[in-house]
N, C-alpha and C positions, 0 to 999 in steps of 0.2 A: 653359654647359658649362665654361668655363675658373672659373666658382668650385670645381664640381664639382670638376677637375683639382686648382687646388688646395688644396681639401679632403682631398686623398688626398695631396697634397703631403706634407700635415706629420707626415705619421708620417718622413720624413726629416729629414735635418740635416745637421748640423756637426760637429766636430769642435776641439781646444785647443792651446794654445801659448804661454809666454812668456818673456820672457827668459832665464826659467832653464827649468829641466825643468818643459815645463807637463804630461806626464804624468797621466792619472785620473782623473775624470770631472768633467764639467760641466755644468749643467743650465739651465735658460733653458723660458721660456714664451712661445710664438706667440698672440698677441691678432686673433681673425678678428669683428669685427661684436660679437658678445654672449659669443663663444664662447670658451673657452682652453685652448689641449694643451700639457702640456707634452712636454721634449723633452729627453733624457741623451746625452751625448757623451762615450763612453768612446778617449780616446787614450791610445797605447803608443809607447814610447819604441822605434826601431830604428836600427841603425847607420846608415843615410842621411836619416835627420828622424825623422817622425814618421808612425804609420797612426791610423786612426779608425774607427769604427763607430758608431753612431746608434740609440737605442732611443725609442720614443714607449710610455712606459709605458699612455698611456692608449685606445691602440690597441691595446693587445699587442703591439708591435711589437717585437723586439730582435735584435741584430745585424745593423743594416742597413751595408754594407762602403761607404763614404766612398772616389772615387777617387783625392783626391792631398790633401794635408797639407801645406800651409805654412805656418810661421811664421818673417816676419822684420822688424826694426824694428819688434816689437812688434804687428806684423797679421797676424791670423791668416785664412788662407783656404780653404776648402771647398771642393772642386770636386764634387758630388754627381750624377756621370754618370745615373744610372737616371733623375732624374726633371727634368734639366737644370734642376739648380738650382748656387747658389752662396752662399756665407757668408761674410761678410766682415766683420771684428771689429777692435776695436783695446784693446788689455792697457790698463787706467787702475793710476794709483795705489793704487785702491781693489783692486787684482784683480779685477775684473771687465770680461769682454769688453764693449764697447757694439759694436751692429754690427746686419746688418740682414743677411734672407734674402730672396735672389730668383731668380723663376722665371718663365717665360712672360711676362713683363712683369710682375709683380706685384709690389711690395716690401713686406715686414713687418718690424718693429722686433723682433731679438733680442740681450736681453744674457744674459749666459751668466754662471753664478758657479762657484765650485769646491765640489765636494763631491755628492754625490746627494740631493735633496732627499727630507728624510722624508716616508714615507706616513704618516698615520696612520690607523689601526683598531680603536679604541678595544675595540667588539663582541667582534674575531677571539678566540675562548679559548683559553687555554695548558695546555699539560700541565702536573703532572699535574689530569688531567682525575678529574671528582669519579664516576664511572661508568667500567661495563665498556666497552671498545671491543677489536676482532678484525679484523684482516687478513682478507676473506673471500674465496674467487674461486667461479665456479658457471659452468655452461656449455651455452650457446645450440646444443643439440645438432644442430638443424636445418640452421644456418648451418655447425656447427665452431669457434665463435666462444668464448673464456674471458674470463669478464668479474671484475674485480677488483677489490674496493671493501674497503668498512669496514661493519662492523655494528654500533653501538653501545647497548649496553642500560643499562637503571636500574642493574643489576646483573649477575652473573654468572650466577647462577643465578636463574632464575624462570619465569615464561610472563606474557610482555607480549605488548598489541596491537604491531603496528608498520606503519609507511610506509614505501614506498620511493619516494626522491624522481628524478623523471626531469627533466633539464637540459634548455633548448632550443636552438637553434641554432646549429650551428659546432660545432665540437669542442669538448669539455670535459672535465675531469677529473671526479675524486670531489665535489670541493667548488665544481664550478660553476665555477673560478675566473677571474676576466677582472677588468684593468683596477685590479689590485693588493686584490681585494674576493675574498670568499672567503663567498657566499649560504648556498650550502648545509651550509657545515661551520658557521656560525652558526645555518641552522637547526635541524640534525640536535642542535646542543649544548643550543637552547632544550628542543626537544620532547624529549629523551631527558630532560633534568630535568624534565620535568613527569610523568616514566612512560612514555614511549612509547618503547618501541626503533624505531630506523632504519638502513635499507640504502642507502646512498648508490654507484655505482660510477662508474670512469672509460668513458667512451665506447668503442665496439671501436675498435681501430686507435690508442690515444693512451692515456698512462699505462701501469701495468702489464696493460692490455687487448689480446687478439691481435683479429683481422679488417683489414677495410681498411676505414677512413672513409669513402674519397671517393668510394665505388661504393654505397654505402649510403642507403636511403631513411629516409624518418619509416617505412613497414612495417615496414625491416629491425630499426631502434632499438624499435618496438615487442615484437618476437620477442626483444631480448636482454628487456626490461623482463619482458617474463611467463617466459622464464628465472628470474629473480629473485622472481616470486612463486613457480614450481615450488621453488625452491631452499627459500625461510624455511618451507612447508611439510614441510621433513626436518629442522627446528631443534625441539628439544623445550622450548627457551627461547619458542619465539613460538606466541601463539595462535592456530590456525588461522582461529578465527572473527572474529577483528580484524586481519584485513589490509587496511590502504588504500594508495591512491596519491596521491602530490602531485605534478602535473607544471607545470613553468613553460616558459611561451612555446610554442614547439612541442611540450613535454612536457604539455600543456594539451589539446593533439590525441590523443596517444598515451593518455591517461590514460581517454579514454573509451571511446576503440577496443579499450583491453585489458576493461574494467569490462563493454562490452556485450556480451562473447562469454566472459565468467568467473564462474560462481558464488562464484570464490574470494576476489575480490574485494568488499569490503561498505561502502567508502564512498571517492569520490574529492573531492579539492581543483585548482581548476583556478586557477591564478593566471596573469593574463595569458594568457588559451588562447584560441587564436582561436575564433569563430562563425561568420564568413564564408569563403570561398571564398578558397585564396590568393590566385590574381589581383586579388582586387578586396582583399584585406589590402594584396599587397604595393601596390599605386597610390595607397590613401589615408596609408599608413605615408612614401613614396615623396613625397607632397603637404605631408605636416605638418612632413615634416624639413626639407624645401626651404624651407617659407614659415618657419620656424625660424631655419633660417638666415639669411632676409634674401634672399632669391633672389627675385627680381622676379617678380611673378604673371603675365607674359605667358610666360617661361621656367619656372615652374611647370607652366603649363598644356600649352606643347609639350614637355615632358619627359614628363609624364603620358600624352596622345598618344601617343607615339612608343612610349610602353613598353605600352601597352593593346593598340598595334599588332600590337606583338610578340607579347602573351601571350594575343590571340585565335587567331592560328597554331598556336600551341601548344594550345590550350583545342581548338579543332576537329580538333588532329590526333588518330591512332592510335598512331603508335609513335612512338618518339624516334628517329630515323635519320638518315642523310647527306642525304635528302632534303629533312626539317624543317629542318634547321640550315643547307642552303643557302637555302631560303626565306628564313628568320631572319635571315641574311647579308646576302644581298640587299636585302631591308627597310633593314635598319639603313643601308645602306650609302646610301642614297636618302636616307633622313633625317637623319643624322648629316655624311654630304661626308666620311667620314675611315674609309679600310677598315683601319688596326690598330684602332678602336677598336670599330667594326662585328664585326668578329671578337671580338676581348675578349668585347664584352658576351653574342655571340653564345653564345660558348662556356661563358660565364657562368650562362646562362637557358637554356641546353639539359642542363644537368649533370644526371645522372641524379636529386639530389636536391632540384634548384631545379625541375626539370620536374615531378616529382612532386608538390612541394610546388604549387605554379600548381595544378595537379586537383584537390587534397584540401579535400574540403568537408567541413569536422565534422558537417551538420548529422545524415548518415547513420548516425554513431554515436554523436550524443547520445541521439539514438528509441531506440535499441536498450539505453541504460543506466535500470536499474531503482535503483540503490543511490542513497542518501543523495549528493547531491552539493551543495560551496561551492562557489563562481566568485567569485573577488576580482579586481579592476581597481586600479589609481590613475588618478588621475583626470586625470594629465597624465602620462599614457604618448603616447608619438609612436608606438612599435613597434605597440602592438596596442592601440588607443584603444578606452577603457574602453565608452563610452556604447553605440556601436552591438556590438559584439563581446558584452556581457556581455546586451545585450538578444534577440541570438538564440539566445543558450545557454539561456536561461532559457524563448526561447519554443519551439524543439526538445524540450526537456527537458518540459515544462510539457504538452504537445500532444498529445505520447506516453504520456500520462500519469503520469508521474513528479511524485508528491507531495511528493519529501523536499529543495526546491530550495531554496537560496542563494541567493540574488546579494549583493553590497555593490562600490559604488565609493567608494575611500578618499580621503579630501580629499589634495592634493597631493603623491603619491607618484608614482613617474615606472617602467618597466619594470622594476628592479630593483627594487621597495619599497623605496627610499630618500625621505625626506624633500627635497624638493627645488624650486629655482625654477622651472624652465623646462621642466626633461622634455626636456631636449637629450641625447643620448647624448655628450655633447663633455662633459656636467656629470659621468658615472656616476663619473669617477677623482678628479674633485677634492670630491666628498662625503668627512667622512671616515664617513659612517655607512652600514656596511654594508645594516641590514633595519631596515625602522621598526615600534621595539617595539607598536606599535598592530596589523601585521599579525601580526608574530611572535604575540599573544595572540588576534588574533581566530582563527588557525589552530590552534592549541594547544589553544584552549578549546572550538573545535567538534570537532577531532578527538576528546579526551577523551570530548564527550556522546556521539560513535557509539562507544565502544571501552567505556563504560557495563556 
């Protein structure tokens, strides 16, 4: 549990200072086992020292508020209240802090240099872009909901097939974006050059999108997504009879559930979409990252435990109420010895979207999809592991009798389709390659043959 801690740790930090105005950011990398985050220390100069703030680009993470700021005789120190930690550095000749972070008893080597470290993104495209693209919005009339994306075609005028692509989990914008990597606007740019318009939008609740995120299921995100097919339906730019969907991770779910109750839909792409049963996704997802990280198989195993615990409560119950969540509570609190974090978790795995998700079993509405479907995997995904996930999609789909199926797992590509060692999520930021041109073509080239 205390690696766990902190693992969550290190999207915190520190903070700069040196004998003159050390002012502006500073960046440094935490080394855990195999794994590495970096970590940006933006400090401001005020009239009684100095304040600080903390961003872990490779968590999303930014602006975390730093409780006190010292620098003197060249030591710079951190005081970072939220998650009791502390930073402590010393200015060298070279500029650079050498110094070390610690926490719960834990100590890690951080040196810190000046400047922000560049990303790079070799993939991301720049305007101007060789095709048409449109500010679009359409709206989930059901919910009230306006959703606001881009549509980007070969051209301005024509009638192309097109996809709209649905993001998976957590909030997201138009272009997917997390962890300084931008999926979906790399792939809306491959497929619209090969001929294909695309709809990409932001989530309700985040971007130029109204609703509330946090109240929202995988159902609800479904009901915006076939929004969006009702919508490219009124464009005389798209052809009605070539609409698909491409959904990734939890849009891997939604993509069939829209497909098996819409004619209007005629082929989907599932990359990374689960096959199984959340519950039993999130425990083996839950297993692979742990033993990833070096986390001892005895505390593998009673972590797993203790969460199967939990998400049969859930699995057996009916509603989501005060009653489930005290159960949940109390559980936890039994097995964990520590009632804020009992509660946390509690509150965590009862959210109307995690609750939801634990029930959702694809397998109900892959039966129900009739159209041409791919299902791509890498093969060292930890999120939604290729082997067993892509082989119940196949046999759902197959069963049903649906002829027109896919599968492929791609040698060493990790939940993002990047090219990659380990399939660590701790890796997603320091790739600089956003999608690996081998899926970018395997997706392009089978969408083409249905849009034929």
């Amino acid at each position: 549990m205390k690696k766990k801690i902190l693992f969550a740790l290190l999207i915190f930090s520190f903070f700069n200072s040196f004998a003159q105005d050390i002012s502006g950011q500073w960046n440094g990398i935490l080394k855990i086992q195999n794994n590495e985050l970096r970590v940006l220390f933006n400090i401001t100069k005020t009239e009684k020292g100095y304040s600080s703030t903390v961003d872990s680009p490779d968590q999303n993470a930014k602006g975390i508020p730093v409780t006190s700021t010292t620098f003197e005789n060249s030591v710079l120190k951190l005081d970072i209240a939220t998650i009791g930690g502390l930073y402590e550095g010393r200015l060298g000749a070279d500029n650079i802090f050498v110094g070390k972070l610690i926490q719960n008893g834990h100590t890690l080597d951080l040196n810190l240099s000046k400047g922000n470290a560049e990303i790079l993104r070799p993939q991301e495209p720049k305007q101007p872009f060789s095709y048409y693209t449109e500010d679009v919005k359409f709206e989930n009339k059901t919910d009230k909901v306006t959703l606001a994306g881009t549509l980007s075609m070969p051209k301005k005028e024509g009638n192309f097939p097109v996809v709209i692509l649905i993001s998976g989990s957590g909030v997201q914008n138009r272009d997917e974006e997390m962890l300084g990597h931008k999926p979906f606007l790399v792939l809306a740019d491959y497929l619209t050059k090969k001929g294909i318009a695309v709809l990409r939008f932001d989530d309700r609740g985040f971007g130029q999108s109204t609703g509330d995120f946090k109240k929202a299921t995988t159902m609800d995100f479904a009901k915006d997504v076939q929004s969006g097919v009702d919508y490219l339906k009124t464009r005389k730019e798209i052809d009605k009879n070539k609409i698909g969907l491409i959904g990734h991770s939890e849009g891997g779910i939604i993509a069939p559930l829209i497909a098996g109750n819409s004619k209007d839909v005629k082929f989907i792409v599932l990359l990374a979409g689960p096959g199984i049963r959340g519950d039993k996704l999130l425990l083996l997802q839950r297993e692979l990252l742990e033993k990833q990280m070096g986390v001892p198989d005895a505390v593998v195993e009673q972590s797993k435990e203790n969460f199967k615990g939990a998400y049969d409560l859930i699995i057996q119950s009916n509603v989501n109420d005060d009653d489930l969540k005290a159960k949940v509570n109390s559980y936890f609190k039994s097995k964990l010895g520590n009632d804020d974090m009992a509660k946390t978790t509690t509150d965590q795995i009862t959210s109307p979207w995690y609750y939801a998700l634990l029930k959702l079993d694809p397998k109900p509405f892959l039966e129900k999809v009739k159209c041409p479907v791919l299902a791509l995997n890498g093969s060292k995904d930890l999120q939604v592991p290729a082997q067993v996930n892509l082989e119940n999609i196949k046999k759902a789909l197959t069963e049903a009798g649906n002829k027109k199926v896919t599968t492929k797992e791609l040698p060493n590509l990790n939940h993002l389709f990047q090219e990659c060692k380990t399939g660590s999520p701790t890796e997603y930021a320091t790739i600089e390659q956003t999608f690996s041109p081998i899926a970018l073509e395997e997706i392009s080239s089978w969408v083409l043959m249905q849009a034929k």
